[in-house]
N, C-alpha and C positions, 0 to 999 in steps of 0.2 A: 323074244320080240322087242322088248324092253333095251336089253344090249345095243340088237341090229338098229335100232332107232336112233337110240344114242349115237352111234357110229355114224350114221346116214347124215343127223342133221346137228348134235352140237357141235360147237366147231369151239377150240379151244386154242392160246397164244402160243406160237413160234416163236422161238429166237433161238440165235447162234451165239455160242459161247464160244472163249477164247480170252489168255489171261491178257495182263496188262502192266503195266510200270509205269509207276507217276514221273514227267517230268516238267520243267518248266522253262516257259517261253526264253524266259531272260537267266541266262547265268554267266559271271563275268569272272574273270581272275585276278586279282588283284595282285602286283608285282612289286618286286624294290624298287623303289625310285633313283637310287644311286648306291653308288658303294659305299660299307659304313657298317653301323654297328646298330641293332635293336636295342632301344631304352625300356620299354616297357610294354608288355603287351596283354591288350585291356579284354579279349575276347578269345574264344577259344571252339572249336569244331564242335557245332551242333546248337549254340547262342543263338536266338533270334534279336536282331539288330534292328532297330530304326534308323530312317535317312539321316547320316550325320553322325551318326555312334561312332566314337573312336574306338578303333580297331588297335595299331598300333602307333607308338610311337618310335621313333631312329633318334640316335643320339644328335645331335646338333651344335655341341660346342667349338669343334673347330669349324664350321661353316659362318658358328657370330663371330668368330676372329678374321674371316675371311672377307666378312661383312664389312666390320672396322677398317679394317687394312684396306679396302676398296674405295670406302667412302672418305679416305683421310687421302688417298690417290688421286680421286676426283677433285676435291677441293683444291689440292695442293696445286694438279694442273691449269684448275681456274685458276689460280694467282697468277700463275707462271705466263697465262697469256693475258692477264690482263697488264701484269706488268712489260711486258712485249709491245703490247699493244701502246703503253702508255708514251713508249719511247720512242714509236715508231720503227720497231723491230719486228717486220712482217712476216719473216722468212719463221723467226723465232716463236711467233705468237700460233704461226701455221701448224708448227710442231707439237706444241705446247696445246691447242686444238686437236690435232690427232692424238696423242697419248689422251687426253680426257674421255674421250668417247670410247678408246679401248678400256677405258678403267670403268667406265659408265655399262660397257655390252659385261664387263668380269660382272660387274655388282648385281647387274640386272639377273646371270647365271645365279649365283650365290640365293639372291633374292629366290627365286624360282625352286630351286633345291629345299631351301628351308620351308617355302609355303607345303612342298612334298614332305618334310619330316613328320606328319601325322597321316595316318592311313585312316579315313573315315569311310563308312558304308554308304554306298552313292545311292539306295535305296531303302525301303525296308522289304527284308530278306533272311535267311536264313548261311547258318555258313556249314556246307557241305564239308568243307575239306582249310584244316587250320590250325596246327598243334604244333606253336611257336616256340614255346615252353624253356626247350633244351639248346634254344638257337640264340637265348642274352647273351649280348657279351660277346659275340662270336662274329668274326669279318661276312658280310652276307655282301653275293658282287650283285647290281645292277640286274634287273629282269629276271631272277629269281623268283621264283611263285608263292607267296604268302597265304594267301586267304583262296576260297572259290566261293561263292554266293548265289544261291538262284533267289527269287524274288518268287513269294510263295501268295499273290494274287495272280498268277500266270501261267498257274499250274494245268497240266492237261494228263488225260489217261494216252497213252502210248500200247493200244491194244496190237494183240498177234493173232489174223485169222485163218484160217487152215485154207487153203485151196481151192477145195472140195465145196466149202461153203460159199466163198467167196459171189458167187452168182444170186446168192439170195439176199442179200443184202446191199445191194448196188441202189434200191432207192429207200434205204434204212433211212429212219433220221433222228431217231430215240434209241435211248438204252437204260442199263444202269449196270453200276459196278459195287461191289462187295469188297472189300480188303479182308486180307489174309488174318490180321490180328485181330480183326473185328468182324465177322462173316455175317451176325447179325444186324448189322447194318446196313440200307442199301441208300443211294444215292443215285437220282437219275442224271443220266448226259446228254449233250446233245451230238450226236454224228458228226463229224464237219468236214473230214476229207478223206479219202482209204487211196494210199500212195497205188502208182496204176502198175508198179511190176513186182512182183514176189521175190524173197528171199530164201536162200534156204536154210534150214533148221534139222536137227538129227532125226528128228519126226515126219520130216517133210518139209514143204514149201507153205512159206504163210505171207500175208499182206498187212501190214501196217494199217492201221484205222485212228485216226484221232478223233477222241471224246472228249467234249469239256463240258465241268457240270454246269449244271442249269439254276443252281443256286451257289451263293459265295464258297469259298472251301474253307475245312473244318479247319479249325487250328490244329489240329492234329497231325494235319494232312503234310507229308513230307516228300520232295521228292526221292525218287527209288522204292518205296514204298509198294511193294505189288498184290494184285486179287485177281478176278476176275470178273470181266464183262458178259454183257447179257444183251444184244442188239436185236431190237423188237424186230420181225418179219412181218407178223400179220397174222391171221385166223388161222 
């Protein structure tokens, strides 16, 4: 009687489980800025970086030659038309005016290239993907992939729900997630959006759920990092 009663009236928490993978909001690539050569490189895959942390630096000495030679161009054409000018040689000073401004647009390139010879992290972040190492010294062209970065305040669980369940949890709005390396640990989230068509998976078909915790994320907390979730249902 005791059992049947049990059964009858306590009523105990539901939820659906279903793993998950940490990712985050903001991740950015950071590329070569031109063609050229790395000088030194100050960070490496896996460093956490503050806004502003030099990442890398590119060689830069023939771009200050390029500098000089520009700006010794510039000048040289403002003589050229003031002295035009002074003679009243219009034709000459007109010319002498255009090559200036073509040496002014070179310097202004030049300029622009060098302020790119240092690669800083335009955040604080973490660097996913970046092992420069074996690449000193070595010709690197233009747009080439350097660093990846995700920003580890914008982190979110990236949960997988089975199909099957899916219907119970449409007005979910708590949970909590567990990591694989840490299982004794939990961490609540809050629900925030379950993408509206399924994928499929060798198990079946499952739907996306995004979780983001409900308090700051651990320092620990990495993206890729996977556990599993726990999305409250109800009694």
């Amino acid at each position: 009687m005791i059992m049947l009663a049990m059964l009858i009236f306590v009523k105990v928490d539901y939820r659906v489980e279903g793993d998950f993978i940490m990712r985050s909001d903001e991740v950015i690539y950071l590329t070569t800025p031109y063609n050229g050569y790395i000088e030194v490189v100050h960070q490496q895959a896996g460093g956490v970086v503050k806004q502003g942390d030099l990442l890398l630096a590119m060689q830069t000495d023939e771009l200050k030659l390029q500098e000089v030679g520009e700006m010794a161009n510039v000048a040289s054409y403002a003589r050229q038309s003031e002295r035009a000018r002074a003679v009243n040689q219009l034709a000459d000073m007109r010319i002498a005016d255009a090559q200036k401004t073509q040496a002014e647009a070179r310097l202004a390139i030049v300029q622009h290239r060098l302020s790119q010879g240092e690669i800083r992290a335009p955040f604080d972040a973490v660097i996913i993907e970046g092992d420069l190492r074996e690449l000193r010294g070595k010709p690197i062209e233009k747009g080439n992939p350097l660093f990846k970065l995700a920003q580890l305040d914008r982190m979110f669980a990236e949960v997988e729900i089975d199909e099957r369940d899916v219907h119970e949890i449409l007005e979910s709005t708590t949970g909590e997630i567990a990591f694989v390396g840490r299982p004794q640990f939990k961490f609540p989230v809050k629900v925030m959006k379950l993408e509206p068509s399924a994928f499929p998976k060798d198990e079946g078909n499952v739907f996306q759920l995004r979780g983001e915790a409900v308090d700051a994320p651990e320092s620990w907390w990495r993206p890729g990092m996977t556990g599993v979730c726990k999305v409250a249902v109800g009694k």
